[in-house]
C-alpha positions, 0 to 999 in steps of 0.5 A: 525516494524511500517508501517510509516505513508507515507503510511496512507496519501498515503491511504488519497491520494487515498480517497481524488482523488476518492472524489474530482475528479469531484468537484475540481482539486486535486493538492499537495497543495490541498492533503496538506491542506486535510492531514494537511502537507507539500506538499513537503512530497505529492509530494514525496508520488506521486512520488512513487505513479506514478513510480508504475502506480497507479495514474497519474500526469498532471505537470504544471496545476495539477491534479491527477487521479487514473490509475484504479479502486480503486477495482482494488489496494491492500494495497500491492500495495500502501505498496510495491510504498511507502516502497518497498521491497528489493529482493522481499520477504515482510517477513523475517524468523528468521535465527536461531530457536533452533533446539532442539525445535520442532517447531524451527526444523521444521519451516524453512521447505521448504514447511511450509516456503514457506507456510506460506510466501504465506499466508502472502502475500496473506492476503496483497494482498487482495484489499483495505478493503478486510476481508477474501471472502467480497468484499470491496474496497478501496472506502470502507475505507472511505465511 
């Protein structure tokens, strides 16, 4: 599955307020013409954005800022306010692996289900630019 692109212009959303916040007042129309698309399609993106609390929208005069610290958002974040996922689990196991095979029998283990589904999570979790025990942000995506 190919994570759509709301999510990347939802990251350019982000760079774009974190760059521009003192310089010029961030609006939709703004966003657009920084992403090259329609600002109908940002207004929808910072819907979701602010229904997860990870920006706010001042309506009528414009203007977005961050709720906190780009340190402080993982990609998690962004991916679960743009493509939420339903009943909680981001990953799905396959349901049927041949039981004949050593690694099908074994791989709906409950501890090495639930293993692997916290590894997975965990690497999404990680804050923006994260690798393994660096600390890059957000702010280093674009920096």
């Amino acid at each position: 599955m190919q994570i759509s692109s709301r999510f990347t212009i939802a990251l350019h959303i982000f760079a774009c307020v974190d760059t521009f916040k003192d310089e010029h007042k961030v609006t939709s129309d703004f966003l657009a013409s920084s992403i090259n698309t329609n600002p109908v399609i940002v207004r929808k993106i910072l819907t979701q954005l602010k229904n997860a609390g990870l920006i706010n929208v001042a309506r009528g005069t414009g203007g977005i800022e961050l709720t906190r610290d780009l340190s402080k958002i993982s990609f998690f974040d962004v991916y679960e306010a743009i493509e939420p996922v339903k009943g909680g689990d981001l990953f799905r196991f396959h349901e049927a692996p041949n039981p004949e095979c050593p690694v099908g029998k074994n791989i709906h283990r409950s501890s090495g289900k639930a293993g692997l589904k916290m590894e997975l999570w965990y690497t999404a979790k990680v804050p923006f630019g994260k690798e393994n025990n660096g600390d890059k942000t957000l702010s280093g995506i674009y920096r």
